[in-house]
NUFIBA-968950 format. One record per residue (C-alpha): x, y, z. Coordinates in steps of 0.05 Angstrom, whole numbers, plus 5000, padded with zeros to 4 digits. Layout:
REM residues N
XYZ/...
END
This chain:
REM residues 354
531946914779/532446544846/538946344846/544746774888/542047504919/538547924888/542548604891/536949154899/538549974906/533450444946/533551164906/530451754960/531651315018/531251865073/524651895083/519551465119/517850855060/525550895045/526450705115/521450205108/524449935045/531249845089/528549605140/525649025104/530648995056/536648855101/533548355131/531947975067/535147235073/535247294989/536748104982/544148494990/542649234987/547949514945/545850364952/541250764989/540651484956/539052114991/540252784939/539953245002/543752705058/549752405012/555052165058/551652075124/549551465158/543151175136/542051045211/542051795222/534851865189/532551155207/534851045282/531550345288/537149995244/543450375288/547749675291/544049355235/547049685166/553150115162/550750375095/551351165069/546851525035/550051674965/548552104909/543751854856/547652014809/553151594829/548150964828/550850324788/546249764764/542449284809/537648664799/531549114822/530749864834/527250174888/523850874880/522151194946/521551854920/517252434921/510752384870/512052634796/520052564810/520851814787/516651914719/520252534703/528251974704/524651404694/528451304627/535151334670/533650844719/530150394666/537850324634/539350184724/536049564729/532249044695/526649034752/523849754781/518649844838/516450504843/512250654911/509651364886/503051564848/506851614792/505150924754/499150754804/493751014741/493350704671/490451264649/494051874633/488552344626/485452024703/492252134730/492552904707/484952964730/486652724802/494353004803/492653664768/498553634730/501253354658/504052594669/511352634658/512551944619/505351714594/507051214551/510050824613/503950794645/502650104614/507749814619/506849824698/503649254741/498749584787/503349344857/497249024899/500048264897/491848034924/489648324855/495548174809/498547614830/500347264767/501447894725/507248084772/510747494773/512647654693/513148444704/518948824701/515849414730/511149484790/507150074814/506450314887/498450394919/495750894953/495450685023/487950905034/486650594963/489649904994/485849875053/478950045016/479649614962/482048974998/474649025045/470749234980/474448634937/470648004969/463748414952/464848514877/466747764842/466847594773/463847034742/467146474699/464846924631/468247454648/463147874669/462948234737/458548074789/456048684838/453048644912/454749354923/450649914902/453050444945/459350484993/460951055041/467650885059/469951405124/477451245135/482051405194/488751555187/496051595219/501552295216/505551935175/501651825107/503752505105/511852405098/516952565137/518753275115/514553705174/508654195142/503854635185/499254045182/503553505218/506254145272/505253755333/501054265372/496954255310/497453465303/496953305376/490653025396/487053165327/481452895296/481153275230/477353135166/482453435122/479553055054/470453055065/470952854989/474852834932/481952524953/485652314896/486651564915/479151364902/481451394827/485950744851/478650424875/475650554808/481150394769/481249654810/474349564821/470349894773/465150464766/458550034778/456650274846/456950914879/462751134932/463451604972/470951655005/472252125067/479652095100/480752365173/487252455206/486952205286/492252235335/496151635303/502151475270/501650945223/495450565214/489550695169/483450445178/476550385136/469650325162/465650185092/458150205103/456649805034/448949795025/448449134978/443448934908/440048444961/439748235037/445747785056/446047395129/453247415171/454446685149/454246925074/459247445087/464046885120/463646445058/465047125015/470747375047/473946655071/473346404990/476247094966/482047075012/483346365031/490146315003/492047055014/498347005060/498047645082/490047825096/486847635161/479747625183/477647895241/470747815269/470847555328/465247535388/468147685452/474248105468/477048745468/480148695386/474248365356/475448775297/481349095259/486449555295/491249825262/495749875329/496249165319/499149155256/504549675261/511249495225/507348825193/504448695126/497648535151/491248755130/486648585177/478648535150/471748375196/465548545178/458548585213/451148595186/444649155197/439248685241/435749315224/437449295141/440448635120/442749035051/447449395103/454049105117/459349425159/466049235131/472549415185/479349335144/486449545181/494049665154/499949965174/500250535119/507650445110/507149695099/501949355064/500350135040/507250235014/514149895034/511249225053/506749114993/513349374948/517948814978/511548254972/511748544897/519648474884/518947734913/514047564864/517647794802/523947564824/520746804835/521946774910/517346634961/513147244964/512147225043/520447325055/523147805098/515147995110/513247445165/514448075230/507447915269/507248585304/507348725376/502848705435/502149115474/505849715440/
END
């Protein structure tokens, strides 16, 4: 499928990752966006929700229900609402990439566990590419159906990755006993219809641990990496608009020196286009920020060791939550399975200063 444009469709477009998925989308050189839907904005400019692309697309908002078939499907919607149609927009388009929880679990008794609710459409749950191109790369490129990832799941499991490898028999190979994994993150993992949370008086200036234990997306990190070590996952929202960022302290089965951990992490992402490390001696961004990365597909990863414990290793990861955690990692996902050059319309290097 790489010759011509690849006519895509956004469905629940109006809020932040729909923006995203616009954003990126329009400026494609192998994409023509066809429909952006919006049930409660049908009619109005596109650019009325998403002021950045004024002068860029002229497109409406239109009803969902007035959507015609497209090479690839975008859901942007809220979670639970794509499983409950996903038979409709199956019969839509050959190629659907959903950014909700909906398809993230293969497991439809983990996702009801973690979601508290019945899954809508279980027996679509396999037939659904977990959407993290670093992990599965060569599954995607024959998928017709990619999942989203949780942002906070993304960030975590791209610096846990390079410590958990598998060996040519299969089996897997564990440094990590024990992770605490204390994440920081932006306003706008939270969307972009207002609560009493994201209030700005409330918002402004906070540093709130709003999830000590038990967020949902850790069931992402076991479903990726596995259940052999023990994790404990703590999200905290800072005065920040997109960016997360992890701090793992991973406490290892033996000691391991700085050069060790280059050799780890340069072999497990060597080829990765869009993973950076970030470790450097001097300066003032010797390790991930997500500032840096806002509006790019970056993750950013650096690491340092315990002279104190050398079984304890510090590992720093960075994305923009709305990119690599959602719209960006989508797009790198429909370039795959559509044979293109998965780096397209993703190459933005972010800004500094901003």
């Amino acid at each position: 499928m790489t010759a011509g444009a690849v006519t895509a469709a956004i469905v629940g477009g109006s809020g932040y990752v729909g923006g995203e998925l616009l954003r990126l989308l329009t400026g494609h050189p192998r994409v023509s966006v066809r429909a952006i839907t919006s049930a409660s904005q049908p009619g109005i400019f596109a650019h009325n929700a998403h002021p950045n692309l004024r002068g860029v697309t002229d497109l409406k908002f239109t009803s969902p229900d007035t959507l015609e078939p497209v090479d690839v499907l975008f859901l942007a919607q809220r979670h639970g609402d794509s499983a409950k149609q996903i038979e409709r927009w199956a019969g839509l388009a050959p190629r659907i990439i959903d950014t909700s929880a909906d398809f993230r679990l293969r497991d439809a008794a983990e996702w009801e566990k973690w979601y508290e609710e019945k899954h809508p459409a279980p027996r679509w749950l396999d037939k659904f590419v977990y959407g993290l191109p670093e992990f599965h790369r060569e599954e995607l490129k024959n998928a017709k159906y990619a999942s989203g990832v949780g942002c906070n799941a993304t960030v975590t499991n791209l610096a846990l990755a390079p410590l958990i490898g598998r060996r040519s028999d299969g089996q897997t190979v564990r440094r990590i006993e024990r992770v605490v994994a204390d994440l920081k993150v932006g306003s706008s993992e939270g969307g972009s219809i207002a609560s009493a949370s994201s209030h700005h008086p409330e918002r402004s200036g906070a540093v709130r641990s709003f999830m000590p234990t038990g967020h949902r997306h850790q069931s992402e990190i076991r479903q990726e990496l596995g259940t052999g070590f023990e994790l404990t996952f703590s999200v905290t929202s800072v005065e920040l608009v997109r960016g997360a960022l992890v701090t793992a302290h991973c406490f290892l089965d033996e000691p391991v020196t700085e050069r060790e951990l280059w050799q780890l992490f340069r072999k497990a992402y060597a080829n990765e286009p869009f993973v950076r490390l970030v470790s450097a001696r001097s300066g003032i961004h010797r390790y991930p920020e997500p500032k840096l990365l806002a509006g790019t597909n970056w993750c950013d990863l650096g690491f340092a060791t315990d002279a104190d414990d050398p079984r304890h290793v510090v590992v720093i990861a960075a994305i923009d939550n709305l990119m690599k955690g959602a719209a960006g990692s989508a797009v790198q996902c429909m370039n795959l399975m559509c044979g293109l050059d998965e780096r397209l319309g993703l190459t933005f290097p972010g800004l500094h200063p901003s």
